[in-house]
PQR file with spaces between the fields and no chain letter, atoms N, CA, C, O and H, PARSE charges and radii, in Angstrom:
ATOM       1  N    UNK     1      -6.218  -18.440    0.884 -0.4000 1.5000
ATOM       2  CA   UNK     1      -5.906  -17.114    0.396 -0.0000 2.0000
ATOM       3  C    UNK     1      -5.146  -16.346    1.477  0.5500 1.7000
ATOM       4  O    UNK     1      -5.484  -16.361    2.661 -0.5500 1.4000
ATOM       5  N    UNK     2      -3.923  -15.563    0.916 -0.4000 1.5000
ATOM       6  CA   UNK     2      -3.288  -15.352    1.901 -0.0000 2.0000
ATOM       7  C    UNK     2      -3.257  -13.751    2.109  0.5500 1.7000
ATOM       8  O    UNK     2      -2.948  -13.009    1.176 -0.5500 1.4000
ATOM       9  H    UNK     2      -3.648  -15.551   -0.045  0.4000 1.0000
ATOM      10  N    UNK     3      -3.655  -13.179    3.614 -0.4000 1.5000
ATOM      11  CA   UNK     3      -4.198  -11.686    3.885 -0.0000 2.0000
ATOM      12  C    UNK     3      -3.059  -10.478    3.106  0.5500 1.7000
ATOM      13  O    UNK     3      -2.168  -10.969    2.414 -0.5500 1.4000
ATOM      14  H    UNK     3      -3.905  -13.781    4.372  0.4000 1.0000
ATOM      15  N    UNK     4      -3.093   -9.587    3.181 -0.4000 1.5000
ATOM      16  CA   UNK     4      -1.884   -8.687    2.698 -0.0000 2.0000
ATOM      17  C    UNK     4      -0.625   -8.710    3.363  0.5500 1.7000
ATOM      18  O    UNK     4       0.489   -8.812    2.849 -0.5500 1.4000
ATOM      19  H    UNK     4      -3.817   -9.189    3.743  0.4000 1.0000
ATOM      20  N    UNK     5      -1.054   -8.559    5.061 -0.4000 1.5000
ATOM      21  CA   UNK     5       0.070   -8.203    5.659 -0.0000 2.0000
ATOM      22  C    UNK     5       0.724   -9.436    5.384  0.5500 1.7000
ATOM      23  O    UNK     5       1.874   -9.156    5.048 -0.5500 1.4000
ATOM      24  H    UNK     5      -1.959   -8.477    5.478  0.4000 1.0000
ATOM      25  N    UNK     6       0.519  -10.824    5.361 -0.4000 1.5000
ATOM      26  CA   UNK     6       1.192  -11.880    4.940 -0.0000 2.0000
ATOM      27  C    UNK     6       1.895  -12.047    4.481  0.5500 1.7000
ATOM      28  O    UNK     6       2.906  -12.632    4.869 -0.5500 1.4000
ATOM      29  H    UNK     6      -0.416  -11.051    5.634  0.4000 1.0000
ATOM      30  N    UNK     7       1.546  -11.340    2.819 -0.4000 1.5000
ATOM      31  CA   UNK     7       1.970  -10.537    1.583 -0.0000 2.0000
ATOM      32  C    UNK     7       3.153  -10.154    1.802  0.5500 1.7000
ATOM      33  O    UNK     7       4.214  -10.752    1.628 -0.5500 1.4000
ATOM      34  H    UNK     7       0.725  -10.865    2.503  0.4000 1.0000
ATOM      35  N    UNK     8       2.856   -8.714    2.352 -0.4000 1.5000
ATOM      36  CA   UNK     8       3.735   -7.761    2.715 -0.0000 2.0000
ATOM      37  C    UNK     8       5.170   -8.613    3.867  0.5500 1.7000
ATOM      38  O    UNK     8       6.393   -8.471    3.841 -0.5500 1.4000
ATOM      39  H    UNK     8       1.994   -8.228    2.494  0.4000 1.0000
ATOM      40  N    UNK     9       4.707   -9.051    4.322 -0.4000 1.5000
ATOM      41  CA   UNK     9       6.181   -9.352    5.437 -0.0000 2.0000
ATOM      42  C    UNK     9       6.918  -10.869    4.979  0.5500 1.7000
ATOM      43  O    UNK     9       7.928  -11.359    5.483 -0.5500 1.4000
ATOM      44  H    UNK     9       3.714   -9.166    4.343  0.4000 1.0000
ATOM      45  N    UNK    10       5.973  -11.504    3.732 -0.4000 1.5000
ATOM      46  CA   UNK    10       6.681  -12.841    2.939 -0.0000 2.0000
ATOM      47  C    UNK    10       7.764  -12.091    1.959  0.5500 1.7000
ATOM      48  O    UNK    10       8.923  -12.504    1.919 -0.5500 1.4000
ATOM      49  H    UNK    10       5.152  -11.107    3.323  0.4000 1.0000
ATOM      50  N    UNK    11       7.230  -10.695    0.980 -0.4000 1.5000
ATOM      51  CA   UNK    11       8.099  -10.202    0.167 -0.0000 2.0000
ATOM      52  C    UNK    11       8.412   -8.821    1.084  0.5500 1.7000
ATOM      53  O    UNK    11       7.648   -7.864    0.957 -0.5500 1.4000
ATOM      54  H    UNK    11       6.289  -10.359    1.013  0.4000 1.0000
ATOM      55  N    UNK    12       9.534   -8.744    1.995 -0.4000 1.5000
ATOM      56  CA   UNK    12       9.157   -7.499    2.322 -0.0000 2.0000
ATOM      57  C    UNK    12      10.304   -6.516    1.984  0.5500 1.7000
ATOM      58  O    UNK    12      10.447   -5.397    2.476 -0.5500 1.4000
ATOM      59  H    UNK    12      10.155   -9.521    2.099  0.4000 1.0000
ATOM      60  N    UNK    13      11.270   -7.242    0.869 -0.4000 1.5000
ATOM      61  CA   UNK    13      12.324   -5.958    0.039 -0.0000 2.0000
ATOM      62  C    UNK    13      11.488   -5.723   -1.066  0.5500 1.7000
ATOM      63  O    UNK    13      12.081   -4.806   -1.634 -0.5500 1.4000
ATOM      64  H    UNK    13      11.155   -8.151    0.470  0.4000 1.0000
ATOM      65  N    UNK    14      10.397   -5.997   -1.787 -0.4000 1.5000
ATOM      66  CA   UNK    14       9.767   -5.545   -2.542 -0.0000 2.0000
ATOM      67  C    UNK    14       8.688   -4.797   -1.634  0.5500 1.7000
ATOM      68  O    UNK    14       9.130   -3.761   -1.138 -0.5500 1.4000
ATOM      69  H    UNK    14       9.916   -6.742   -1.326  0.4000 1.0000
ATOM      70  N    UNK    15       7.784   -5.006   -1.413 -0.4000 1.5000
ATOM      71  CA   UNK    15       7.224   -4.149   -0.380 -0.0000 2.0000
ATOM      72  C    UNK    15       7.636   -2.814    0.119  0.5500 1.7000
ATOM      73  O    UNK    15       7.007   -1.758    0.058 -0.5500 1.4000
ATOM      74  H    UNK    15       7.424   -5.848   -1.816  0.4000 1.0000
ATOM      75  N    UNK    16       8.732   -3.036    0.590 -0.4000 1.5000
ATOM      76  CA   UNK    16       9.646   -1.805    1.539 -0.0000 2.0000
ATOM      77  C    UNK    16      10.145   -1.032    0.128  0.5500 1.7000
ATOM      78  O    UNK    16      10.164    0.196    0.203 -0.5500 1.4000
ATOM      79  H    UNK    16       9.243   -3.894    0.639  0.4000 1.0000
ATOM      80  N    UNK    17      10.440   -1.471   -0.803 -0.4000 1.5000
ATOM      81  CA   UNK    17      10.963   -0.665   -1.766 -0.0000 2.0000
ATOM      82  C    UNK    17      10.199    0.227   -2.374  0.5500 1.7000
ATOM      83  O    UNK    17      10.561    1.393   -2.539 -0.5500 1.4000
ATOM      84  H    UNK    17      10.424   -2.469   -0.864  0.4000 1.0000
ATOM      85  N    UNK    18       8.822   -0.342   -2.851 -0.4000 1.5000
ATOM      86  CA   UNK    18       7.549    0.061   -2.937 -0.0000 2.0000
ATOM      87  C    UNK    18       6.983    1.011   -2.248  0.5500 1.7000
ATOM      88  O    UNK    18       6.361    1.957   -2.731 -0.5500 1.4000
ATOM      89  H    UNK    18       8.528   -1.288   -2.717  0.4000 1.0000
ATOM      90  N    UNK    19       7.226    0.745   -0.810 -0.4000 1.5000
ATOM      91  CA   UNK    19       6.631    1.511    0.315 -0.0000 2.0000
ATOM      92  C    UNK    19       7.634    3.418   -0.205  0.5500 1.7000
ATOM      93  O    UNK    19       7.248    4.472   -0.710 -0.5500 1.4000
ATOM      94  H    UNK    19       7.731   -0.023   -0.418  0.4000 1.0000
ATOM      95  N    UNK    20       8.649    3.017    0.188 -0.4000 1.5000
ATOM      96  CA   UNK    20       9.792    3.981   -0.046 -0.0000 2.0000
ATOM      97  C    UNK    20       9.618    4.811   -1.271  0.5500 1.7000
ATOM      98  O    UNK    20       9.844    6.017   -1.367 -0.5500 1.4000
ATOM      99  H    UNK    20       8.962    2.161    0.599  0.4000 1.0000
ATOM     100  N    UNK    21       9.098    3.840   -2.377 -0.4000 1.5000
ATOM     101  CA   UNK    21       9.668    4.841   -3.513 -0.0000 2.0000
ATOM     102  C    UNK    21       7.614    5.762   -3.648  0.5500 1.7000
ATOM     103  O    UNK    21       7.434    6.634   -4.499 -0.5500 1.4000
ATOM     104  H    UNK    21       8.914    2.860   -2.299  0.4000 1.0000
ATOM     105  N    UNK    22       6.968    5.522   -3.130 -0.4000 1.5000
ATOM     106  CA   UNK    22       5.051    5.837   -3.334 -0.0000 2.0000
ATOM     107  C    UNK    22       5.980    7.276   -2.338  0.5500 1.7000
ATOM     108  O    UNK    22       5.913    8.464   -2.655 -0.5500 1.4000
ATOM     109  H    UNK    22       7.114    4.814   -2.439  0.4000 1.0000
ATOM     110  N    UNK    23       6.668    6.794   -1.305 -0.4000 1.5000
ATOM     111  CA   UNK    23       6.750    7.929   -0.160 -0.0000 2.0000
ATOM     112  C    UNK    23       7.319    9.318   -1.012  0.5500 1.7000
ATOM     113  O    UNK    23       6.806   10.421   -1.196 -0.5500 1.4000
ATOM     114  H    UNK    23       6.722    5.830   -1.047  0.4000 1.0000
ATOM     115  N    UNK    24       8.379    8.834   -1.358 -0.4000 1.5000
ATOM     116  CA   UNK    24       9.271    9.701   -2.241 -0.0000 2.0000
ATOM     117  C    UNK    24       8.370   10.739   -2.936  0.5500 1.7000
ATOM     118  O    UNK    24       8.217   11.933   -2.677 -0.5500 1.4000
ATOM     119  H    UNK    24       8.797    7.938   -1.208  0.4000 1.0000
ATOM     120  N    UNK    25       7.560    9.612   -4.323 -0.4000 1.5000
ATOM     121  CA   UNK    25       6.491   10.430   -5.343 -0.0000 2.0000
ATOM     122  C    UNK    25       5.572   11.342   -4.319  0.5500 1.7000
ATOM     123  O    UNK    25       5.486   12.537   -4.598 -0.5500 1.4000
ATOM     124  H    UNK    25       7.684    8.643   -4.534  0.4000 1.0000
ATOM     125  N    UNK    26       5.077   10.992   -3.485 -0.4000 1.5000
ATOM     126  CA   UNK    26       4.032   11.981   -2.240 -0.0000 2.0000
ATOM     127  C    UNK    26       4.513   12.830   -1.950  0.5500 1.7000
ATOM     128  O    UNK    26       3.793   13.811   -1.763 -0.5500 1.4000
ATOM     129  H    UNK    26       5.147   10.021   -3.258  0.4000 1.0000
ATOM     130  N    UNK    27       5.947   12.974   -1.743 -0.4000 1.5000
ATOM     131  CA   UNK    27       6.517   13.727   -0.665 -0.0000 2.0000
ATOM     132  C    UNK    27       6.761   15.131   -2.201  0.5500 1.7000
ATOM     133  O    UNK    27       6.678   16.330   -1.935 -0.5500 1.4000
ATOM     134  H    UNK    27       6.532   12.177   -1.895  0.4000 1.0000
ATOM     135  N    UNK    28       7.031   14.652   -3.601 -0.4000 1.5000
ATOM     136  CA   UNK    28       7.490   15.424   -4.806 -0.0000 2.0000
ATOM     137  C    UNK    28       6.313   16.109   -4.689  0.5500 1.7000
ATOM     138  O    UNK    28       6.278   17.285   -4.327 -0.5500 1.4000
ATOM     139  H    UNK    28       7.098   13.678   -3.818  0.4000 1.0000
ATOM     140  N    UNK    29       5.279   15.418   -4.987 -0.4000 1.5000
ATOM     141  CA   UNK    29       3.786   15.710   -5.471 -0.0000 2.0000
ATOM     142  C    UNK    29       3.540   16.844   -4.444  0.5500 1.7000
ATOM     143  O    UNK    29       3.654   17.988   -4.886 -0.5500 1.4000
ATOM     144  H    UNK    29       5.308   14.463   -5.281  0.4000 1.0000
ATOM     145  N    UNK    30       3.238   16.701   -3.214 -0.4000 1.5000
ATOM     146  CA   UNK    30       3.016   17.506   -2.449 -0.0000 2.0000
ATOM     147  C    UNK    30       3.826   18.583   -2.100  0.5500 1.7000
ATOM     148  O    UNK    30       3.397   19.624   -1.601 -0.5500 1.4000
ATOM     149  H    UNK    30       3.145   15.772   -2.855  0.4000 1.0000
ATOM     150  N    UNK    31       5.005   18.344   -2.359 -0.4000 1.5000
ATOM     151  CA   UNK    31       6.211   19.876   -2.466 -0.0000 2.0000
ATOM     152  C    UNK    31       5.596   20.459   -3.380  0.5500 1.7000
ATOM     153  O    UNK    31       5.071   21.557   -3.188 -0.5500 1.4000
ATOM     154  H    UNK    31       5.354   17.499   -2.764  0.4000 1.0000
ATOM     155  N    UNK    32       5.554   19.880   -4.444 -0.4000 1.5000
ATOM     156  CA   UNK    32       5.674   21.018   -5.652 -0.0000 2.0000
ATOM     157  C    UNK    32       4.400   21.178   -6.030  0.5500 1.7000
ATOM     158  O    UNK    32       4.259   21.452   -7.222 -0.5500 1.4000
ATOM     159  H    UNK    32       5.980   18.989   -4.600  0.4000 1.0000
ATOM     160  N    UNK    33       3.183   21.069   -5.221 -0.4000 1.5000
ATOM     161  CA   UNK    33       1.676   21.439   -6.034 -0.0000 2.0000
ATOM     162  C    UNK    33       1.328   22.404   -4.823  0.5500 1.7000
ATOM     163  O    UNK    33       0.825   23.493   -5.099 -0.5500 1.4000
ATOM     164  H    UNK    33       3.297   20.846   -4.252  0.4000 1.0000
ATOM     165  N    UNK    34       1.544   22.100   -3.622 -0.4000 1.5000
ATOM     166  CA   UNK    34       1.059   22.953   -2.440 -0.0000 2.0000
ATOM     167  C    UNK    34       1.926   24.092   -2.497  0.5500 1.7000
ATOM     168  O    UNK    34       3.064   23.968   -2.949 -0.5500 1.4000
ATOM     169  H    UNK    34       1.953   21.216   -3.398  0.4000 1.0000
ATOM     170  N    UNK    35       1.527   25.104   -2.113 -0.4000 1.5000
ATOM     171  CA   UNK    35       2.377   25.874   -1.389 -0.0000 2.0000
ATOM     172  C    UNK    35       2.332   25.968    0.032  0.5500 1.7000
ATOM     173  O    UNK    35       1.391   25.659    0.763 -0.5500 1.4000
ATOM     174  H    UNK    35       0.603   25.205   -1.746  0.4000 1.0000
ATOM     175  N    UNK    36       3.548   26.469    0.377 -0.4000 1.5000
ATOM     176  CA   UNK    36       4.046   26.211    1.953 -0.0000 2.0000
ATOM     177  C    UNK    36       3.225   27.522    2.943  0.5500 1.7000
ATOM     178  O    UNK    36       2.753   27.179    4.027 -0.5500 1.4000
ATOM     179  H    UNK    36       4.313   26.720   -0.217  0.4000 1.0000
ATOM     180  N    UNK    37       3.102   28.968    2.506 -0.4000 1.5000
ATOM     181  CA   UNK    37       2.780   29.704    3.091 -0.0000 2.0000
ATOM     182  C    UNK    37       1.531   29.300    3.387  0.5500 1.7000
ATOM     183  O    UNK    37       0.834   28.524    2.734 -0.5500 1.4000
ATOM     184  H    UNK    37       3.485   29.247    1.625  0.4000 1.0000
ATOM     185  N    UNK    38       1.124   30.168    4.972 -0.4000 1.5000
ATOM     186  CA   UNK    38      -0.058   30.123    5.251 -0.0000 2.0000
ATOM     187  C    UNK    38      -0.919   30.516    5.063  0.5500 1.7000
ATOM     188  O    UNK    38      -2.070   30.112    5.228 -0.5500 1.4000
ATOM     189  H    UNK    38       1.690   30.798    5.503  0.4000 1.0000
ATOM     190  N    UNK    39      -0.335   31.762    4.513 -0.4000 1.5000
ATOM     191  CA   UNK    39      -1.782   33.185    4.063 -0.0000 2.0000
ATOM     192  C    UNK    39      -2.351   32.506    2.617  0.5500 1.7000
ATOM     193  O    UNK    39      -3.515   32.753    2.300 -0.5500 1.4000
ATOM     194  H    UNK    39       0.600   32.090    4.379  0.4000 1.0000
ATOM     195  N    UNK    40      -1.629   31.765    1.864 -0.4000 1.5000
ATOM     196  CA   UNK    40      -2.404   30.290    0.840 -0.0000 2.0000
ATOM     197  C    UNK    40      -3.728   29.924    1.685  0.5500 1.7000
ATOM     198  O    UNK    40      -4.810   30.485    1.512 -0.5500 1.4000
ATOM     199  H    UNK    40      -0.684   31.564    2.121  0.4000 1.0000
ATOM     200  N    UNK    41      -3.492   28.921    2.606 -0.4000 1.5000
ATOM     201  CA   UNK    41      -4.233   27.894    3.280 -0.0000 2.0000
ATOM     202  C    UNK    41      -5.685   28.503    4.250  0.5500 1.7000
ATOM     203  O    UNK    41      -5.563   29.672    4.615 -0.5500 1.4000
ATOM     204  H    UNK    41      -2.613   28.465    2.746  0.4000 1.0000
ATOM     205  N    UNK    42      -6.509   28.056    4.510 -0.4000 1.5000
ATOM     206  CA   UNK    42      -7.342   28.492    5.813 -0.0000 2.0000
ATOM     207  C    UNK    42      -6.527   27.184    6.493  0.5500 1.7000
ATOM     208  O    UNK    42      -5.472   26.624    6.196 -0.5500 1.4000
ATOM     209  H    UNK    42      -6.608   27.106    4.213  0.4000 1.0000
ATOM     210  N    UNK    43      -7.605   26.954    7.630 -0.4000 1.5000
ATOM     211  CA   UNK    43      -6.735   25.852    8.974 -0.0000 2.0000
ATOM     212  C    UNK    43      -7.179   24.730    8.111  0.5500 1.7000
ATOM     213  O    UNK    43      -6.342   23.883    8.424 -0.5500 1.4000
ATOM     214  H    UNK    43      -8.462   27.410    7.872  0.4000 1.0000
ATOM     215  N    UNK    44      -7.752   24.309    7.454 -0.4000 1.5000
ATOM     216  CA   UNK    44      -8.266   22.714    7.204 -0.0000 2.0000
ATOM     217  C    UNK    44      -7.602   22.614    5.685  0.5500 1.7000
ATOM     218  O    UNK    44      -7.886   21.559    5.116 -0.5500 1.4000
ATOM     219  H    UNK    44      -8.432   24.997    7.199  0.4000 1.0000
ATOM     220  N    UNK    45      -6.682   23.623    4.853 -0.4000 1.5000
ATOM     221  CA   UNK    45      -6.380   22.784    3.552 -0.0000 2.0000
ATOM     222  C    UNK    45      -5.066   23.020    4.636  0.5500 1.7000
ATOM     223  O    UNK    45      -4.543   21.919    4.464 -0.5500 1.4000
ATOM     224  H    UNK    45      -6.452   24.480    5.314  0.4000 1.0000
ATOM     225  N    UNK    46      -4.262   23.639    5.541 -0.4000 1.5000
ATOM     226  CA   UNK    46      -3.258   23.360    5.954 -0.0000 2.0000
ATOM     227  C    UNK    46      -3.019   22.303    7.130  0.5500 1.7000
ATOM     228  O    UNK    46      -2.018   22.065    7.807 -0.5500 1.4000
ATOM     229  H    UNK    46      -4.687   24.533    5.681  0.4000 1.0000
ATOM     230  N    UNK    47      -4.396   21.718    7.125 -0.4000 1.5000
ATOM     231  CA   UNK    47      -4.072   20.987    8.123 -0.0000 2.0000
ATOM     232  C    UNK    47      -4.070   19.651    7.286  0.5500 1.7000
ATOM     233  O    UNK    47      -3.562   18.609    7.701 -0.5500 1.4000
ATOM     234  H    UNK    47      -5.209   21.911    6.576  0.4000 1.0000
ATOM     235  N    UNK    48      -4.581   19.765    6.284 -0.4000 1.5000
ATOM     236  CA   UNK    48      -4.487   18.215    5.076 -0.0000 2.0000
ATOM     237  C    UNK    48      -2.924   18.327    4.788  0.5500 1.7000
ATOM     238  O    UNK    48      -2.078   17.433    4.832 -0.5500 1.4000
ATOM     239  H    UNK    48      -4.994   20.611    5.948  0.4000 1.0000
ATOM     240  N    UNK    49      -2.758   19.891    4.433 -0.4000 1.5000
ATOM     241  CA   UNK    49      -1.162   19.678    4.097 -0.0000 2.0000
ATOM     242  C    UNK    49      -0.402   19.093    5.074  0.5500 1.7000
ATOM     243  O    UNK    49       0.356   18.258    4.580 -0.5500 1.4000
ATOM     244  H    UNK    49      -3.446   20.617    4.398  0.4000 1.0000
ATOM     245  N    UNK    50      -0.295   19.200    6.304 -0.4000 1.5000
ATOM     246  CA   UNK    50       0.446   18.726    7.223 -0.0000 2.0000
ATOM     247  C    UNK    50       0.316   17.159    7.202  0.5500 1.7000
ATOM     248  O    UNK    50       1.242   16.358    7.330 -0.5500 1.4000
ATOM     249  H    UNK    50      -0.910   19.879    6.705  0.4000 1.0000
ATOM     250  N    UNK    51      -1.188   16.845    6.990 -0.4000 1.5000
ATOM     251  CA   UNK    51      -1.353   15.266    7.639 -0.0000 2.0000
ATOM     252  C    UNK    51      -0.760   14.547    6.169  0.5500 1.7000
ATOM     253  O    UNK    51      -0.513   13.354    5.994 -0.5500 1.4000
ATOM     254  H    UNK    51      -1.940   17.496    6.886  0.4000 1.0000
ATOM     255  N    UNK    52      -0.664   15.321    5.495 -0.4000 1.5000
ATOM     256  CA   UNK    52      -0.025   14.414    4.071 -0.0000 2.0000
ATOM     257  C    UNK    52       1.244   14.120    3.930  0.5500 1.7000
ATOM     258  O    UNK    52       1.598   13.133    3.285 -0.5500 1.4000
ATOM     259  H    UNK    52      -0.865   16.290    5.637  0.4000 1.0000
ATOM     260  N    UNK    53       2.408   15.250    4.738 -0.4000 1.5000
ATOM     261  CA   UNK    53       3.664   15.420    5.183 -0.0000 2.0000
ATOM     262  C    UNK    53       3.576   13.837    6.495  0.5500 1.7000
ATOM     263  O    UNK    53       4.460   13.014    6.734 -0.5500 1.4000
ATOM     264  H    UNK    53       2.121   16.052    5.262  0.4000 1.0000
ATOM     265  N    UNK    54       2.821   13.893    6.811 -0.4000 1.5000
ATOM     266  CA   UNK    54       2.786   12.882    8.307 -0.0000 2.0000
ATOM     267  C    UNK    54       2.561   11.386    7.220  0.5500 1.7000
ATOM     268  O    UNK    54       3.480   10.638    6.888 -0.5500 1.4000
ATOM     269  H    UNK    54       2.103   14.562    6.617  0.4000 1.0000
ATOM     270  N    UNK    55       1.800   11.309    7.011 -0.4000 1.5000
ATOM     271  CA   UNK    55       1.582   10.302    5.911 -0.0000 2.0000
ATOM     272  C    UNK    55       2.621    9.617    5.325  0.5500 1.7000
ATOM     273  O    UNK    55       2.844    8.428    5.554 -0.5500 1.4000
ATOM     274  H    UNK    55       1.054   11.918    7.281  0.4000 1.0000
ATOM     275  N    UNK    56       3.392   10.437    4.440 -0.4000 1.5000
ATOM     276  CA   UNK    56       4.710    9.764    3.687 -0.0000 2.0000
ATOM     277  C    UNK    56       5.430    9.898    4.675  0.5500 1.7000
ATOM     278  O    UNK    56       5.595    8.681    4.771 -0.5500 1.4000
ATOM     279  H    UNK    56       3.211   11.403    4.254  0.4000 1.0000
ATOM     280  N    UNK    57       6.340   10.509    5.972 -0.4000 1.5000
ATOM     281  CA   UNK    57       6.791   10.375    6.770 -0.0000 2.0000
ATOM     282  C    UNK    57       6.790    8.224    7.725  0.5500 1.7000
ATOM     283  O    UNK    57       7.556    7.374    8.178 -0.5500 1.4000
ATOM     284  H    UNK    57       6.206   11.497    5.894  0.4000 1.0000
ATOM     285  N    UNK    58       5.558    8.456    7.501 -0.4000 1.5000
ATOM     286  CA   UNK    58       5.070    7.723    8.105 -0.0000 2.0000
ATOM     287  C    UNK    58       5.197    5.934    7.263  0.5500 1.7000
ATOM     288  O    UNK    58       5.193    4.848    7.843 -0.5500 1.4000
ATOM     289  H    UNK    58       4.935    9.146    7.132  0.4000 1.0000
ATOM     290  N    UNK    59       5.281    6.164    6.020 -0.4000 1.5000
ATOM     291  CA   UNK    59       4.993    5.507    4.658 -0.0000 2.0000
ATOM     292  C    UNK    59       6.708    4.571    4.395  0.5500 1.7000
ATOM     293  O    UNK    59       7.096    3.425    4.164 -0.5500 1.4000
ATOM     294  H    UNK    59       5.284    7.047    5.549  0.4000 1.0000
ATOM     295  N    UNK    60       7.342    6.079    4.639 -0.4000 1.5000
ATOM     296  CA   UNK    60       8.697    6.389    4.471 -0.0000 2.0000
ATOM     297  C    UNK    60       9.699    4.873    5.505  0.5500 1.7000
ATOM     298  O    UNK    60      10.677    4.147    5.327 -0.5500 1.4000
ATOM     299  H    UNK    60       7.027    7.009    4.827  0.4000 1.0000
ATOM     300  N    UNK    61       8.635    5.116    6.559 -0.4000 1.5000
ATOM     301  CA   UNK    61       9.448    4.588    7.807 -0.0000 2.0000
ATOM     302  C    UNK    61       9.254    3.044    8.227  0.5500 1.7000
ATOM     303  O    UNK    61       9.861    2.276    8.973 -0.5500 1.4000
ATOM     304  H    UNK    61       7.840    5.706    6.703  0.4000 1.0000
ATOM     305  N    UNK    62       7.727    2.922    7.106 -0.4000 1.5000
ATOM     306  CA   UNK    62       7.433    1.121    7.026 -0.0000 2.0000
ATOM     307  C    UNK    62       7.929    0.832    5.812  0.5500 1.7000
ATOM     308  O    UNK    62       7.876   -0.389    5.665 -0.5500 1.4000
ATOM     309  H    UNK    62       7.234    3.546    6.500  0.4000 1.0000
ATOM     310  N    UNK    63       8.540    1.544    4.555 -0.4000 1.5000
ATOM     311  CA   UNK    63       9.376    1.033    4.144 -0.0000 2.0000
ATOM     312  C    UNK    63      10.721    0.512    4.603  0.5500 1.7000
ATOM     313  O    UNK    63      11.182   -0.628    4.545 -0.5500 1.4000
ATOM     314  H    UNK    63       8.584    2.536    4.674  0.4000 1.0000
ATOM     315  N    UNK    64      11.344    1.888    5.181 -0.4000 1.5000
ATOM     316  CA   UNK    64      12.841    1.098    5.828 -0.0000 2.0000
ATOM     317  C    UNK    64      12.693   -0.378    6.807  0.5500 1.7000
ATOM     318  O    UNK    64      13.459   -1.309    6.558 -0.5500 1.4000
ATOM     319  H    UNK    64      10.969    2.814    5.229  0.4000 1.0000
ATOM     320  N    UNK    65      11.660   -0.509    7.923 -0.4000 1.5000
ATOM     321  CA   UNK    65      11.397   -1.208    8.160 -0.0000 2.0000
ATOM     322  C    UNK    65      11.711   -2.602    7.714  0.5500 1.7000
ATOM     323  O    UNK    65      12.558   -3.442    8.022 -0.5500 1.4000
ATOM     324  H    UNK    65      11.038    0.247    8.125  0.4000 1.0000
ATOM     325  N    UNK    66      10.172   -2.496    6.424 -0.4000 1.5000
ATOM     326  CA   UNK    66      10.296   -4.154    5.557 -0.0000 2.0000
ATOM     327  C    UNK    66      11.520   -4.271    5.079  0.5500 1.7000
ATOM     328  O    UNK    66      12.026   -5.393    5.069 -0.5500 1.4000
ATOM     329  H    UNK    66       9.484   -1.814    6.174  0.4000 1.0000
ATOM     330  N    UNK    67      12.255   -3.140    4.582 -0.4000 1.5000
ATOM     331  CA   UNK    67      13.528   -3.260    4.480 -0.0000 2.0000
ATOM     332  C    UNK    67      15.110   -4.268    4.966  0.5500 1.7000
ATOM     333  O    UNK    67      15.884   -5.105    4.500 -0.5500 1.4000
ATOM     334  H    UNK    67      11.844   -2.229    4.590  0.4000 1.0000
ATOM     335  N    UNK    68      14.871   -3.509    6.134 -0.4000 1.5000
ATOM     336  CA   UNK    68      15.474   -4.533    7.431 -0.0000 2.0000
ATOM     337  C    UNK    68      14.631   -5.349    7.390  0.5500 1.7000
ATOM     338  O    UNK    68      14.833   -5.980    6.352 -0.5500 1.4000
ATOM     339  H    UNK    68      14.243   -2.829    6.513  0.4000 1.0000
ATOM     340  N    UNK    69      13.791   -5.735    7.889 -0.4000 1.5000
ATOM     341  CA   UNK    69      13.022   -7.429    8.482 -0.0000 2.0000
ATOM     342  C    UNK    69      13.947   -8.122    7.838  0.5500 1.7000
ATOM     343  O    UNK    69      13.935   -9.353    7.877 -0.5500 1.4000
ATOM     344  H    UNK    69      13.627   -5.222    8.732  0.4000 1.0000
């Protein structure tokens, strides 16, 4: 049985495409349901907002990745 990352770096233009397009939907989802101001947020729903921005950022960048490989 073969582990994920296996998975992931045997198909990794499907993967990376995958990766890319989840980033995209996160990045929609979270624009358009949060709001940006702070006087919205206390420190901990703006600090989820941030780490969710870091997240697909992050999501974003192991797609291009598998991409290239």
């Amino acid at each position: 049985m073969k582990g994920f990352t296996e998975y992931m770096l045997e198909n990794s233009f499907v993967c990376g495409i995958g990766a890319i397009m989840l980033s995209i939907l996160l990045l929609l989802y979270t624009f358009f349901k949060e709001s940006s101001k702070m006087k919205n947020h206390d420190i901990m729903s703006w600090k989820a907002y941030v780490n969710t921005w870091a997240f697909a950022i992050m999501l974003m960048m192991l797609g291009i990745f598998l991409l290239l490989r």
